[in-house]
C-alpha positions as CSV (number, residue, x, y, z in Angstrom):
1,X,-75.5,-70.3,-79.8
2,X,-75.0,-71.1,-75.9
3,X,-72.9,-69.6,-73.5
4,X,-69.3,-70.5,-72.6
5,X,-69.2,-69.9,-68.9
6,X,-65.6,-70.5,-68.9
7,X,-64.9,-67.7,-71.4
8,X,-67.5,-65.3,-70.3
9,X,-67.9,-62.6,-67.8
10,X,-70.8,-61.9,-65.0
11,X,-73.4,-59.8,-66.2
12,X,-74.2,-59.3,-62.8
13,X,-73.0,-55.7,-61.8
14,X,-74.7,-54.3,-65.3
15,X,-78.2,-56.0,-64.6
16,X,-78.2,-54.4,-60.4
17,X,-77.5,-51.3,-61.5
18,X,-80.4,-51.4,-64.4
19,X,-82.5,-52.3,-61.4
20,X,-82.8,-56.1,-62.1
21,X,-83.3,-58.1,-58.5
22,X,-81.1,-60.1,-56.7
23,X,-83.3,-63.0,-56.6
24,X,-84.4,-62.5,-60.7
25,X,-80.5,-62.2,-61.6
26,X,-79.8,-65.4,-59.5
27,X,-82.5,-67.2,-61.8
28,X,-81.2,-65.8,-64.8
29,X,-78.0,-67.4,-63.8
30,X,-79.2,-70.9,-63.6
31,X,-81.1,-71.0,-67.3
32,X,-79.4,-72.7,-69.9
33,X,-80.1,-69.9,-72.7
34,X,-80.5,-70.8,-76.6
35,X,-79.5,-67.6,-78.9
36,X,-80.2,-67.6,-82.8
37,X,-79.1,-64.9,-84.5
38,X,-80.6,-64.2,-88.5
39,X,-80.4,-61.6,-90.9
40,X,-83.6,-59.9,-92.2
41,X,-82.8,-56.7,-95.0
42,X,-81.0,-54.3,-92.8
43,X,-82.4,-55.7,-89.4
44,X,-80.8,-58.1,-87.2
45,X,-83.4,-61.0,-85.2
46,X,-81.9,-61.9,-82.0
47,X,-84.2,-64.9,-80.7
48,X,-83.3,-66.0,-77.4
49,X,-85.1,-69.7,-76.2
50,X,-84.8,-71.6,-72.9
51,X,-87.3,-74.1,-70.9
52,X,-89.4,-71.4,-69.2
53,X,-88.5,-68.4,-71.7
54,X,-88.3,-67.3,-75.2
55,X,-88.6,-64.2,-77.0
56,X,-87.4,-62.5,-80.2
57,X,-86.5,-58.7,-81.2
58,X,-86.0,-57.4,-84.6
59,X,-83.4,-54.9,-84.6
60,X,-83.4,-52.2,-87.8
61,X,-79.4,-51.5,-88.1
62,X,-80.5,-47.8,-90.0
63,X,-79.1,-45.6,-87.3
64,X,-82.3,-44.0,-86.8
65,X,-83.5,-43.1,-83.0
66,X,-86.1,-44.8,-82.0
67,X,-88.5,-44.1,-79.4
68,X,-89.6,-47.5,-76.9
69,X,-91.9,-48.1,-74.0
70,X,-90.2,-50.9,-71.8
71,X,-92.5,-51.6,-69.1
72,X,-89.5,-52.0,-66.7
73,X,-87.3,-48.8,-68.0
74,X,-90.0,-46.6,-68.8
75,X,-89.3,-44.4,-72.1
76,X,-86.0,-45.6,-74.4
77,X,-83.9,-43.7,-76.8
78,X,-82.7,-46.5,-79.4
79,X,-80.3,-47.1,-82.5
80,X,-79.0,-49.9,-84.2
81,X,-76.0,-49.7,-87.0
82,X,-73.9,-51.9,-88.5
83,X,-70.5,-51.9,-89.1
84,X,-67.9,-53.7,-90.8
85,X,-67.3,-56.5,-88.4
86,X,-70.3,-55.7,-85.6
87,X,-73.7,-55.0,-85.1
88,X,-74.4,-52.1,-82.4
89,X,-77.5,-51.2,-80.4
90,X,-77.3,-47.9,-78.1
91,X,-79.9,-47.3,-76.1
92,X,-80.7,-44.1,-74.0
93,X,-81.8,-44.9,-70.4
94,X,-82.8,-44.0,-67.1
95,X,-81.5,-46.0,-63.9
96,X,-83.6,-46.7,-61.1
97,X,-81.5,-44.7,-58.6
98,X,-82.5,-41.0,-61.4
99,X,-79.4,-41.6,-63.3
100,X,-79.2,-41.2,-67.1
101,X,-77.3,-44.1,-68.8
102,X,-76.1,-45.4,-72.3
103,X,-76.7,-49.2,-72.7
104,X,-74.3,-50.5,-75.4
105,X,-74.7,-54.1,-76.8
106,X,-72.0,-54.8,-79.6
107,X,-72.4,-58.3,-81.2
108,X,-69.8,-59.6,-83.6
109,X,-68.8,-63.3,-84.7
110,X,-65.4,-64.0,-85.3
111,X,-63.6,-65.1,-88.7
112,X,-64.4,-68.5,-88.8
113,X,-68.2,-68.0,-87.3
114,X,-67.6,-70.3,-84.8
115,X,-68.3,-68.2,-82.2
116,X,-70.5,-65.2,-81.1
117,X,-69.3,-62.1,-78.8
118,X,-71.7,-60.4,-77.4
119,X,-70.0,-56.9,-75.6
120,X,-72.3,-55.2,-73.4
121,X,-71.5,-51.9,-72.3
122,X,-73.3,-49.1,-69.3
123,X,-71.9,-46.1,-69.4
124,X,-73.4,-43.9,-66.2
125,X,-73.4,-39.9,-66.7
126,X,-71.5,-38.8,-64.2
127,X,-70.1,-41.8,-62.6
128,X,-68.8,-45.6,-63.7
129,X,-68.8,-47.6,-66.6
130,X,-69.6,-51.4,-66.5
131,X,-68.6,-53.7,-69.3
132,X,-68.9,-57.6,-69.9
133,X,-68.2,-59.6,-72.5
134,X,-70.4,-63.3,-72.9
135,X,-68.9,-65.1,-75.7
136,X,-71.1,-68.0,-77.5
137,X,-70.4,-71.2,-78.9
138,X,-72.5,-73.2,-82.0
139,X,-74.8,-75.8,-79.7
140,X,-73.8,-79.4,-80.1
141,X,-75.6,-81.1,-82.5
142,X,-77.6,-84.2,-81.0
């Protein structure tokens, strides 16, 4: 899947206030991302593939907290469900300004599986929530 700009909204306020830097979020913004989605059991593989950066995460949609080290976020509180129509990871967080957050990513693909939506969701305690949806499109075929 690759991302309709046109359709889309910034990511930008979400990824300052998780501490991401000007100059990496205007990088991000220029790489033409590649996202391939498969099902594994009760896990969801998200693999994400450009010209300077790749990586996949497995995802066990259990609802089971999970414990994770992120070397930029420190400790993480993490669960992953499914649902009828979605797939949802929560994830338990600390901002860099001492703020405790809840970093909601719902993916779902609509009817005719044409298309990817990918709703991102940070809910500060105490303060605003940011939201953003990115919606995907199937890459062309050469």
């Amino acid at each position: 899947r690759v991302l309709d700009e046109a359709r889309s909204q910034s990511m930008d306020p979400i990824l300052e206030a998780r501490g991401v830097s000007w100059f990496e979020r205007q990088a991000m913004s220029w790489i033409h991302l590649t996202t391939i989605l498969s099902v594994e059991g009760d896990a969801l593989i998200v693999a994400v593939e450009s010209s300077v950066y790749s990586r996949s995460d497995r995802y066990v949609g259990d609802g089971q907290v999970r414990v994770i080290q992120s070397e930029r976020e420190g400790t993480l509180k993490q669960s992953c469900r499914w649902t009828d129509t979605a797939f949802i990871v929560e994830t338990e967080l600390t901002l860099p300004d001492g703020r405790p957050a809840l970093w909601r990513v719902t993916r779902s693909v609509t009817a005719d599986g044409a298309t990817l939506l990918y709703d991102a969701e940070l809910r500060i305690t105490g303060g605003e929530t940011l939201t953003a949806r990115r919606v995907m499109t199937r890459a062309p075929t050469p």
